[in-house]
N, C-alpha and C positions, 0 to 999 in steps of 0.2 A: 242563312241565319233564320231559324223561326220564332214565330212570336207567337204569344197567346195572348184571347182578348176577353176580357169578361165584361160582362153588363154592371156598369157604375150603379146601377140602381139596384144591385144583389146586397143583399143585406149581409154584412160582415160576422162571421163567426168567430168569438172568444175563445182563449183559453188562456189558462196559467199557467204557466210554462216552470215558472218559481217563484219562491217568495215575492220577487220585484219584479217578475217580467210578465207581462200578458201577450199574447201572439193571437194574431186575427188573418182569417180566411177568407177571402170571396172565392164562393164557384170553387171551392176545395185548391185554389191557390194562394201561396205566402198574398198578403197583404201590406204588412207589415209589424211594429209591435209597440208597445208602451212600457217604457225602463224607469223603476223607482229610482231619481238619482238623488240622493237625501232628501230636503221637502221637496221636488219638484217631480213631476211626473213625464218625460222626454217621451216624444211620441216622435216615429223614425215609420218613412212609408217603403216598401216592396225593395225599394233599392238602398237604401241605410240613411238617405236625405232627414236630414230632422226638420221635421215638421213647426216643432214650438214647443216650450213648456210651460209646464202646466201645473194650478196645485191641486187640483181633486183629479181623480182617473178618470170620472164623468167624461170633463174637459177633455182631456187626453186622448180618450174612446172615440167623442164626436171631431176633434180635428183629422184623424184617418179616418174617419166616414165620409169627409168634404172631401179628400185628399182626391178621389176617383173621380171627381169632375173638375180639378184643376187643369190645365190649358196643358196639352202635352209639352214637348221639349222637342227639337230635332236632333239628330244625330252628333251635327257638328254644336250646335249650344251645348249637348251633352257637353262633349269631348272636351271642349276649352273647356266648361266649367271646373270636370276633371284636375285637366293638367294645372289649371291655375290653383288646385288645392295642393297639389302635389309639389308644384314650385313654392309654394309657403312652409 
């Protein structure tokens, strides 16, 4: 399995993807994005994890800018956490 690792401190690069979606890049890798969902603005990091919502896209913008120095996950917290959605 490889992984890629980019520098948390890379400044994240925008774009508008559509009407309601924004997608952001560090180091020219997915980051994640922020999804208009009626007033609220859902901000979802690199893996689909939602982040928070939010009512201005400011907000939305700066929680996946923190998002890269959140405490990693291991493999297995992954994995439960997974299947514990999948059994709901």
């Amino acid at each position: 399995m490889s992984s890629t690792s980019t520098h948390p401190s890379a400044p994240l690069t925008w774009k508008q993807a559509d009407d309601d979606v924004h997608v952001a890049t560090r180091d020219g890798e997915f980051a994640g994005f922020v999804e208009l969902d009626g007033a609220r603005h859902v901000t979802r990091d690199s893996h689909g994890t939602e982040l928070g919502a939010f009512a201005t896209l400011a907000d939305a913008r700066r929680a996946l800018d923190g998002s890269g120095r959140r405490k990693t996950r291991s493999i297995t917290q992954t994995l439960r956490r997974h299947l514990s959605r999948a059994r709901s």
